[in-house]
N, C-alpha and C positions, 0 to 999 in steps of 0.2 A: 503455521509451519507444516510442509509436507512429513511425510513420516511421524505422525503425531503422536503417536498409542505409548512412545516413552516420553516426552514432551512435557517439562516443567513448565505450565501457561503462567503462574504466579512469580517465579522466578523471570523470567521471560518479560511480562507484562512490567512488571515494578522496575527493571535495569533501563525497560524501554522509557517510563515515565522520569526516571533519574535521570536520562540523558535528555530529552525532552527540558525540564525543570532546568538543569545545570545548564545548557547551552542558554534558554530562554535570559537566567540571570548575567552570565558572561555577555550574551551580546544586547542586552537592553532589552527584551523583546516581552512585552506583554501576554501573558501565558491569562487571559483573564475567564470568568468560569463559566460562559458559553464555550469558550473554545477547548478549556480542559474537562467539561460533560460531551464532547463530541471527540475529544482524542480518546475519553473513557471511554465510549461505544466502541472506536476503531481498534483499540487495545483489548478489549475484552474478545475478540476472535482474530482469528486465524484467515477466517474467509473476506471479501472484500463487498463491503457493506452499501448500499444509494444513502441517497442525504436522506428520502423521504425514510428508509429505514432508521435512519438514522432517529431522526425526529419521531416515529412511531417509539423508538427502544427510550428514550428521553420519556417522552409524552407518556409510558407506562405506569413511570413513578412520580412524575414533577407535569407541571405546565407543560404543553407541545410547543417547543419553537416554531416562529416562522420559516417559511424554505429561507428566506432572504438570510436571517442570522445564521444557518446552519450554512449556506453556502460560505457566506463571508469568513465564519470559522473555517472551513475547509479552504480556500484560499490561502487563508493563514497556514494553516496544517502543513501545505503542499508547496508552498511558497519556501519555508523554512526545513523543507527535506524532514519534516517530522510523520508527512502519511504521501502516500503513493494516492497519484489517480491509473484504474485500470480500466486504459480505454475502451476494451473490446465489452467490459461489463456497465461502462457509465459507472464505475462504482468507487470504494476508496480503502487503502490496506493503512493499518498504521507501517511505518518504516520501520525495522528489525533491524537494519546494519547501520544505523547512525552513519548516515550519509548528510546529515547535518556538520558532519566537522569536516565535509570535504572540500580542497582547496578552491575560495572565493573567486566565484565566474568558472567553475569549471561542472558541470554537470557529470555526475556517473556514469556510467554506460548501466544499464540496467535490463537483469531479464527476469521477467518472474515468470515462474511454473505454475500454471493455472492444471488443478485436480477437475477431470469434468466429472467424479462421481461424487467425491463431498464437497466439492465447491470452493475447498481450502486451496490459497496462493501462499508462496513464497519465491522471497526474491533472492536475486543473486548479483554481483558484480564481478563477472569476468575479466581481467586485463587484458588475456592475450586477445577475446572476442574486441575489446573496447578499441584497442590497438589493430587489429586488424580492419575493424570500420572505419577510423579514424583513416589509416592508408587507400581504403576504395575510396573515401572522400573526396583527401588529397590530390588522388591520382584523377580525379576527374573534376578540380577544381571547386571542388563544394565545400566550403565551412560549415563544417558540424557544428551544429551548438545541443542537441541532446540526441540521444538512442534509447530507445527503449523497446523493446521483445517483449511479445508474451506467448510463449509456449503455453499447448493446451495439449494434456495425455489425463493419467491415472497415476495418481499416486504410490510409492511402495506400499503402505497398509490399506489401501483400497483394493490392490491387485491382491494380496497375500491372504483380504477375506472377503475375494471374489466380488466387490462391489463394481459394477457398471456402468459407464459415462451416462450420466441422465441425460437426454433428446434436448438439442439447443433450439431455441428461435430460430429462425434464418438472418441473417445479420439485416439490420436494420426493422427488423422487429423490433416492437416493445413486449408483443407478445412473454 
């Protein structure tokens, strides 16, 4: 969550994993515990995590997963609107707005604010943005089936205690 320095992460984290849990029950869906030790890493920050971190934060305290199981749990994750993939990082956000109960076959419009000094993402869903992409579509015959933005600036509490976009790769680096 941008703005973070007043920021309940415990409160925050546990509403996320409630809705998570409750949806998974309501709609049949196997919440099994590969996939709830990799929702637990995506939940436990704010910034947007790679699988191999993923499996390093795992691998700290338990066995290291293979990539294979950790993607497969991510698929899952992402599939069911429970974590965000952030394409510009190859990386993965757990989902904050329960966009898990959004109406079947209909994707969000979504934009997340990528922080370039602490690294921290949060997302948003616009309607008047969604609604007006949705119209350039229309008007030139294109069916949208998802949107997604990712804004890159500085954060309010990054700006307020003068921290600094840290120097990106050039895209398509792995650097």
């Amino acid at each position: 969550m941008l703005g973070h320095d007043d920021h309940d992460h415990h409160h925050c984290r546990a509403d996320a994993l409630a809705r998570v849990e409750d949806r998974c029950a309501t709609m049949g869906l196997r919440l099994t515990a590969q996939r709830r030790r990799v929702l637990d890493v995506l939940l436990d920050s704010h910034v947007p995590v790679t699988a191999y971190e993923i499996m390093d934060r795992i691998g700290a305290t338990e066995r290291r997963p293979s990539p294979i199981s950790v993607y497969r749990a991510l698929d899952f994750l992402v599939a069911n609107r429970f974590a965000h993939r952030i394409e510009s990082r190859n990386a993965f956000l757990a989902c904050s707005h329960g966009h898990g109960e959004a109406e079947a076959g209909r994707d969000p419009m979504l934009v997340f604010l990528l922080c370039e000094a602490c690294g921290a993402a949060a997302e948003a869903e616009p309607p008047a943005l969604a609604a007006a992409l949705a119209d350039i579509a229309g008007a030139a015959g294109f069916q949208l089936s998802a949107a997604v933005l990712e804004l890159r600036g500085v954060c309010a509490a990054c700006r307020a205690a003068g921290r600094l976009p840290q120097p990106r790769a050039a895209d398509g680096d792995d650097a």
